[in-house]
KOLROKE-221196 format. One line per field, with one value per residue (C-alpha): x, y, z. Coordinates in Angstrom, 3 decimals, decimal comma. Layout:
<zamis>
u: [X_...]
v: [Y_...]
w: [Z_...]
</zamis>
This chain:
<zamis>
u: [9,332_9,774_6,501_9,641_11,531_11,351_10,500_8,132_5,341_2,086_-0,963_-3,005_-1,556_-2,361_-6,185_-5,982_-5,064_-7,600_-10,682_-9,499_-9,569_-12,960_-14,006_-12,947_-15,898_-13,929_-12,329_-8,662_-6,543_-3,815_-0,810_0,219_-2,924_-3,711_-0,396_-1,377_-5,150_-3,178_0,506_0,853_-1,951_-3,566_-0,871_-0,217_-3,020_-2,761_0,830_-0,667_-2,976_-0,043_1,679_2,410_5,145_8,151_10,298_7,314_6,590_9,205_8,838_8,334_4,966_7,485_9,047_5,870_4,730_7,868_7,837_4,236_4,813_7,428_5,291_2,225_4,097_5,923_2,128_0,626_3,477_2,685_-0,720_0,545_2,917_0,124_-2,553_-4,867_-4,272_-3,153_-1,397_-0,969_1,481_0,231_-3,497_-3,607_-7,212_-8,506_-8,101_-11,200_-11,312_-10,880_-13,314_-16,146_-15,240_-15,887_-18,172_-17,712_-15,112_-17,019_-16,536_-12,709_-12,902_-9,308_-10,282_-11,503_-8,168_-6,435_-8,011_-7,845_-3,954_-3,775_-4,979_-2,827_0,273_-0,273_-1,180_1,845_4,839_6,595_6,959_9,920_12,033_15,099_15,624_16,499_14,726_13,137_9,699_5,930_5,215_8,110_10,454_7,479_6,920_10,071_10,136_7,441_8,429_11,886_10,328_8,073_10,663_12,953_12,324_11,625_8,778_7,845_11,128_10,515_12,794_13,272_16,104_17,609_21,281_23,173_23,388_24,826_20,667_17,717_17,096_18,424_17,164_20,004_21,877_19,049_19,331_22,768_22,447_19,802_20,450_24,066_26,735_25,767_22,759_22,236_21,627_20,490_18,643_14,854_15,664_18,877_19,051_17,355_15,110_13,285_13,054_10,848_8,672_8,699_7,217_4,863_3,697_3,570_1,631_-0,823_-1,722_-1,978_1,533_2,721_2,000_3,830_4,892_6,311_7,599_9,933_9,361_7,567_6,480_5,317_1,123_-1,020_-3,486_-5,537_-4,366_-5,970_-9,516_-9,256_-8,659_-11,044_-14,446_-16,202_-14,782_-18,245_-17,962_-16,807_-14,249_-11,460_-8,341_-5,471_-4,489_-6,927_-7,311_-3,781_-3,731_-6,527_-4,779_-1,838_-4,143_-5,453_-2,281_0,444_3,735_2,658_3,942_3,137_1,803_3,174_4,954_6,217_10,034_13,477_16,509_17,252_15,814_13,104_13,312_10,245_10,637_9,191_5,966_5,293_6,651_4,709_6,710_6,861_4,795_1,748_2,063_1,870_-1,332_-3,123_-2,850_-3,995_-7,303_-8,062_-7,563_-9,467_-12,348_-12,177_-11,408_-10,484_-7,620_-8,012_-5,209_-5,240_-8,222_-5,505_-1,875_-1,442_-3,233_-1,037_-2,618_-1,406_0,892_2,884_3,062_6,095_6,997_10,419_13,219_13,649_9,846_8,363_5,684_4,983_1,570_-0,110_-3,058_-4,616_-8,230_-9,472_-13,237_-13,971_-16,734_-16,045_-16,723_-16,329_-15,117_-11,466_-9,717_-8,799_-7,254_-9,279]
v: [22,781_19,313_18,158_16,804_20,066_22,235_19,878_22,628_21,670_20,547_18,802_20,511_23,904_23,306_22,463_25,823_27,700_26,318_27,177_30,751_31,068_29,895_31,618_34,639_34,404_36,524_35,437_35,493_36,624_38,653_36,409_38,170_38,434_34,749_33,613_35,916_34,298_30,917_31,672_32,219_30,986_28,389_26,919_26,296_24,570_22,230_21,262_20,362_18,133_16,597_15,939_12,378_13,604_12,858_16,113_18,068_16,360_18,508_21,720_24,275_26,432_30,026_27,739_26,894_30,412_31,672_29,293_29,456_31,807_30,017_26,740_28,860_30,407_26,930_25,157_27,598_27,039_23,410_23,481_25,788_22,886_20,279_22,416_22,939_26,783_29,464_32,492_35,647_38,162_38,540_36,542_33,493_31,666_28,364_26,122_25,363_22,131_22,829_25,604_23,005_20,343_22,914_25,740_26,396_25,444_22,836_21,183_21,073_18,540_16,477_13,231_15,418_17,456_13,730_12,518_15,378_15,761_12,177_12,514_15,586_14,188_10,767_12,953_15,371_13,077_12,324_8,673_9,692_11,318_10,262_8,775_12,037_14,320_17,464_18,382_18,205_15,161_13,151_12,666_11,178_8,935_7,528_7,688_5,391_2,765_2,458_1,536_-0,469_-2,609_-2,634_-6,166_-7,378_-5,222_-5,600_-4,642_-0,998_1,887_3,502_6,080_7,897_7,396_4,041_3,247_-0,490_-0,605_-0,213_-0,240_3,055_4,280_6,210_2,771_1,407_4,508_3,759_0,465_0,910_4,639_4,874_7,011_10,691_11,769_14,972_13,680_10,662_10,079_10,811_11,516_13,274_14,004_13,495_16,689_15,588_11,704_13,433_14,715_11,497_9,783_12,334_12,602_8,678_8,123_10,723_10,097_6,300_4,661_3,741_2,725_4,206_1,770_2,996_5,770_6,330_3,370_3,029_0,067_0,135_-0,482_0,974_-0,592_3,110_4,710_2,111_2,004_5,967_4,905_1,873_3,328_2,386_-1,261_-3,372_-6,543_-10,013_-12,235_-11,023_-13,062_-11,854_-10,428_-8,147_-7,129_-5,918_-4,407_-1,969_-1,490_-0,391_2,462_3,363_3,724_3,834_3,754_-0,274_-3,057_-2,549_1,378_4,104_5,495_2,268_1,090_1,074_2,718_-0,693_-3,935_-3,241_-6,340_-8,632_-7,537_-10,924_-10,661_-13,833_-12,186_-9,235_-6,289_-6,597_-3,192_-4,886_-7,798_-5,811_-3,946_-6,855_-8,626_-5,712_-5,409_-8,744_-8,622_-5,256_-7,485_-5,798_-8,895_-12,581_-14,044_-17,831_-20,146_-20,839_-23,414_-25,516_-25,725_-25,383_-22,070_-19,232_-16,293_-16,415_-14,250_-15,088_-12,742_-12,651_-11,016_-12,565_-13,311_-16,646_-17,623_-18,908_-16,501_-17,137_-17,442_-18,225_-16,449_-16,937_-15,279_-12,212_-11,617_-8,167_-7,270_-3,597_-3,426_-0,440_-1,500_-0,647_-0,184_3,196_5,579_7,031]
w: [-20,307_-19,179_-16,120_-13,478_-13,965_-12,008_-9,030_-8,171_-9,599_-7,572_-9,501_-6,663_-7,314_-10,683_-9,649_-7,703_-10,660_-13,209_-10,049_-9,767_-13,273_-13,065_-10,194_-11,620_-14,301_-17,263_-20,118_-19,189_-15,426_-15,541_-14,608_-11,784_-10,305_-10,891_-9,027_-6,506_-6,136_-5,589_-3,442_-1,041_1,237_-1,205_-2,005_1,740_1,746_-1,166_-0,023_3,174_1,417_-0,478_3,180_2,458_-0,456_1,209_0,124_1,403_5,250_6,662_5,039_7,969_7,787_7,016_3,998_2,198_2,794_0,993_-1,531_-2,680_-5,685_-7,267_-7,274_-8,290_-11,141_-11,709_-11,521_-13,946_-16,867_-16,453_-17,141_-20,454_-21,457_-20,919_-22,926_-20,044_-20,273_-22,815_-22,644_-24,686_-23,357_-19,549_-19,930_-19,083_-20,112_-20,283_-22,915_-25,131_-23,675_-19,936_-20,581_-21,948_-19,500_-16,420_-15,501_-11,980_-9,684_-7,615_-11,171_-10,437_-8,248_-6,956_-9,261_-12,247_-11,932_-11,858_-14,551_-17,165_-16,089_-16,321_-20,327_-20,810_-19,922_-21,949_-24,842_-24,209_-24,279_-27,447_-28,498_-30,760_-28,469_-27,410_-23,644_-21,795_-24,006_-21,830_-23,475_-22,611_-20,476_-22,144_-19,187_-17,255_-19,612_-20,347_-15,957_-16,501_-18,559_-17,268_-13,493_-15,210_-17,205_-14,623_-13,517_-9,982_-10,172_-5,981_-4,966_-4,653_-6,078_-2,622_-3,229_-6,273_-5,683_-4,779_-1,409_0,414_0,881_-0,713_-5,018_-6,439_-9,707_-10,643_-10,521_-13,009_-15,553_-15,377_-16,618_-19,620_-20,420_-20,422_-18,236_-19,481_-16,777_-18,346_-21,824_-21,809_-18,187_-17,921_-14,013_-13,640_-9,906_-6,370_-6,941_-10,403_-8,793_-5,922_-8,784_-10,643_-7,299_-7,003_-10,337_-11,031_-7,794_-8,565_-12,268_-11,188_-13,165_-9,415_-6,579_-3,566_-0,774_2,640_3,167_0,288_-1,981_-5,752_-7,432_-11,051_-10,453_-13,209_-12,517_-11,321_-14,235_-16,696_-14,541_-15,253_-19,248_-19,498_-18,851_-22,065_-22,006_-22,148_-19,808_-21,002_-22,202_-24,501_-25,482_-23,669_-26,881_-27,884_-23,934_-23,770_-27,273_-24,982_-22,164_-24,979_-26,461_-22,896_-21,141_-24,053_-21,730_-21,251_-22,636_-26,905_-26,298_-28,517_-25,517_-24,619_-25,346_-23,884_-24,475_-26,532_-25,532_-22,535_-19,924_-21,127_-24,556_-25,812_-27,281_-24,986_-21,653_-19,719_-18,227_-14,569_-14,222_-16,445_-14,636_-11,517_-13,212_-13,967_-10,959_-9,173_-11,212_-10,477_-6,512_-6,652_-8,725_-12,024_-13,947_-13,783_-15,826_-16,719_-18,224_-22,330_-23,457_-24,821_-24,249_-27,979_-27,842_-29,163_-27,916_-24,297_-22,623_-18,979_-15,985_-14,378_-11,010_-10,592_-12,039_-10,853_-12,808_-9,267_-9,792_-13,623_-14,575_-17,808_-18,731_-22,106_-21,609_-19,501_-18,245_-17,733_-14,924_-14,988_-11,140_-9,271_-6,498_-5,243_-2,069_-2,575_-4,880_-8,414]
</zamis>
């Protein structure tokens, strides 16, 4: 089962199923009755919460009603394919993990649901698999790294298909992954790039602008990954080799390639979407970048935003302060 198909799938749903289950205070539900726990009137309310997802806003109240057990049954075999549940015949039970991470569904809260998804899907995507490949969290991944090697990284994707307007990321796949959408094409069609949005925004690979638009911004999704960093200075080196093992679908992570040369492929060059990331960070006060000691200093890396290099910036050191302090999000 592949995370963007079906395009059913909530991450709140999800976080419905896994409190029932707790709630429910035995050692496995019967599938049926656990779908029937969350659709249809819970999972009216957790797409109501998700109301800023644009191929949700206008869903009629009858339509999410009728819909709510195909996205309960379509949440539940995610959390299956990300290892969050298990099921035997018609049981369906936590996994050992879930199980020690919560006891009570107050535990379940919307950033602990984010965050363990978040590590699931990282952990579920294949680094071997070929672009277009439908398994685990793979899609997402490759998703991932294709908006965030794309180039001209705040120019949002706004639409799937090409239009005279707007940045299309069909026209992008097109261009890196080859002709054949089925095969090769991590986002085949309009309904799976809704759940790419969705599921980049939420697990904090994205940043959503407007009302339709995505930039690559990881920036959440490494504060999520970089708890135990201790504050100080690290050479930009050694700093981005962590941000590689925290969030491996950046720039040197496992997950992290394109179909053949990814745009800022030079060791010396950042990805647009890191670059992005790290720029972010500092605004938000997480960390200050400073220029190389020396301009014979190897170990430096330049962020670049445009094309044209009027944004390039040469950073050689980062200082880590670790601050919690953000405008919004995790």
């Amino acid at each position: 089962m592949a995370l963007l198909n079906p395009p059913d799938i909530l991450p709140e749903a999800m976080r419905y199923h896994v409190r029932a289950l707790l709630a429910l205070r035995q050692p496995h539900a019967d599938r049926d009755e656990l779908i029937g726990l969350v659709a249809p009137r819970g999972l009216t309310e957790a797409m109501e919460s998700l109301s800023a997802a644009a191929d949700i806003t206008d869903a009629e109240p009858d339509d999410l009603r009728t819909g709510g057990a195909v996205i309960a049954g379509a949440s539940l075999d995610a959390l299956r394919s990300l290892g969050v549940v298990e099921q035997d015949g018609s049981r369906v039970m936590l996994s050992a993990a879930a199980a020690d991470q919560w006891k009570k569904p107050g535990d379940v809260t919307a950033r602990a649901m984010c965050l363990l998804l978040l590590d699931a899907a990282l952990q579920a995507a294949d680094p071997e698999a070929p672009y277009g490949a439908a398994s685990g969290s793979t899609d997402l991944a490759q998703a991932t790294v294709l908006l965030h090697t794309a180039g001209q990284s705040l120019r949002p994707f706004d639409r799937f298909e090409s239009a005279p307007a707007g940045r299309s990321f069909a026209t992008w796949q097109l261009e890196t992954c080859g002709p054949d959408r089925v095969k090769s094409w991590p986002v085949p069609n309009k309904e799976q790039w809704l759940s790419f949005r969705r599921w980049a925004a939420y697990l904090g690979l994205a940043r959503p602008v407007g009302t339709n638009g995505l930039i690559p911004d990881a920036s959440e999704a490494l504060i999520a990954r970089l708890p135990a960093l201790q504050p100080g200075d690290y050479d930009i080196g050694d700093f981005l080799g962590r941000c590689a093992l925290a969030v491996p679908v950046l720039d040197g992570g496992a997950l992290w390639r394109g179909p053949e040369a990814p745009a800022g492929s030079d060791a010396g060059i950042l990805s647009g979407g890191l670059s992005v990331s790290l720029l972010q960070l500092e605004a938000d006060g997480f960390m200050t970048m400073a220029r190389p000691k020396s301009d014979t200093d190897r170990d430096s890396r330049i962020l670049r935003l445009r094309p044209d290099r009027s944004a390039d910036r040469l950073v050689g050191t980062v200082t880590w302060h670790a601050t919690p302090v953000r405008r919004g999000g995790l």
